[in-house]
C-alpha positions in Angstrom: 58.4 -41.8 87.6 59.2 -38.1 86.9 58.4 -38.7 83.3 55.0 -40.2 84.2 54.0 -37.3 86.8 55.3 -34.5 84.6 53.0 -36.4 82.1 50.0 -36.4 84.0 50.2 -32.6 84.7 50.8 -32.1 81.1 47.5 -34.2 80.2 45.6 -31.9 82.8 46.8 -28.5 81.2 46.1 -29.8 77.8 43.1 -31.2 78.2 41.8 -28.0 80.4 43.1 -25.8 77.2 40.9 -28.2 74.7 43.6 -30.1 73.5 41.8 -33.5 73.1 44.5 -35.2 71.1 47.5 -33.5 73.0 45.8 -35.2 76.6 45.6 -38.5 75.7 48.8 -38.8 74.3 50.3 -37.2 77.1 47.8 -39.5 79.6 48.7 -42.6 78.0 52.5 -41.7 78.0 52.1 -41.0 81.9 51.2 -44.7 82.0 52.9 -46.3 79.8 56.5 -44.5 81.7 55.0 -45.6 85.2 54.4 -49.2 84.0 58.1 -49.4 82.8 59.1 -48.2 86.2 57.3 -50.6 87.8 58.8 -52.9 86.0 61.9 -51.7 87.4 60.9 -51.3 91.0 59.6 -54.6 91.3 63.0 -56.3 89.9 61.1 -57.6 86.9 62.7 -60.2 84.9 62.6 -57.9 81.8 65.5 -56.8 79.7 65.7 -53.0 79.0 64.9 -53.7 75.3 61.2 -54.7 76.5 60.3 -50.9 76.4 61.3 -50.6 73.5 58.5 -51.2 72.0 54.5 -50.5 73.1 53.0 -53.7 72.8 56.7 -55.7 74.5 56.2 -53.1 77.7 52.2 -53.6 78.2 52.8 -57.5 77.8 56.0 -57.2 80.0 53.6 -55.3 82.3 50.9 -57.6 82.0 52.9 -60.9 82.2 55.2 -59.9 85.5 52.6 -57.7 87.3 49.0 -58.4 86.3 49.2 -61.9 86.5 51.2 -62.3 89.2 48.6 -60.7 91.5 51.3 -57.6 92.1 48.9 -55.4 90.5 45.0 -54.9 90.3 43.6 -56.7 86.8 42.2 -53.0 86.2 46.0 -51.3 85.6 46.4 -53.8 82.9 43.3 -52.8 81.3 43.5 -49.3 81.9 46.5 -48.6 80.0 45.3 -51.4 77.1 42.6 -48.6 76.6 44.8 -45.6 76.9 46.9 -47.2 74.4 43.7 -47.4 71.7 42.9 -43.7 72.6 46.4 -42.7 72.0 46.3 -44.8 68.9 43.3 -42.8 67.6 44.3 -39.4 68.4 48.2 -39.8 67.1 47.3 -41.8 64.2 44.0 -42.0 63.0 43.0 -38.3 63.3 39.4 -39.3 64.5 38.1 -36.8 67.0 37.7 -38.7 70.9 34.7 -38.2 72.9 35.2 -35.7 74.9 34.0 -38.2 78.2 36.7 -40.4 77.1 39.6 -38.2 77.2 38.5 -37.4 81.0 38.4 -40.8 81.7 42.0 -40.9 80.1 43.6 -37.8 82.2 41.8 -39.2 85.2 43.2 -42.5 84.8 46.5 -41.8 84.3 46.9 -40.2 87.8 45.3 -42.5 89.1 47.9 -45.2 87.2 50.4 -43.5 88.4 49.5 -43.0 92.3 49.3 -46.9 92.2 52.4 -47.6 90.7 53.6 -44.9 93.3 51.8 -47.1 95.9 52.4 -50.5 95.1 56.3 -49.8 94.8 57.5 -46.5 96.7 60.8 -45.3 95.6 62.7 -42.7 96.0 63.7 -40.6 92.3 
């Protein structure tokens, strides 16, 4: 969960120094960090190879905390759309709407206050 909060402050700072690519990367990194350590917290039946890859962690994340009811159906589609923004911004080189990459720092806080929440840990 360090990973994911230093994430989210680095979104902030980028996004505050017009660095529209640079935040949601960093946003959707925040998330995608905090869903692997929920995974973890909540004793997951996951190997470690699931985060491995993007799309194993989100459906790890969907499939043992989504579905189960352990999380709000929102996470799951929160970071599905941080995942699309990241996509654009790291791959496609299409400039983000400006409205979108606040939504994206703003959700990734608040991604990671609820996995925070939902499984307080020590780290």
């Amino acid at each position: 969960m360090r990973k994911a909060r230093q994430a989210v402050v680095s979104a902030k700072a980028l996004h505050q120094i017009g660095d529209m690519d640079g935040a949601v990367n960093r946003a959707y990194y925040a998330m995608f960090d905090a869903a692997r350590a929920a995974l973890q917290r909540s004793h997951a039946p996951v190997g470690l190879n699931v985060a491995k890859t993007h799309s194993g962690l989100i459906a790890a994340f969907g499939l043992h905390l989504i579905k189960t009811g352990l999380l709000p159906i929102e996470l799951g589609r929160t970071i599905n759309r941080a995942e699309e923004l990241r996509l654009v911004a790291d791959y496609i080189g299409e400039p983000i709407d400006a409205e979108q990459v606040r939504w994206a720092v703003e959700q990734a806080g608040n991604f990671v206050a609820a996995i925070d929440a939902a499984f307080p840990h020590e780290d």
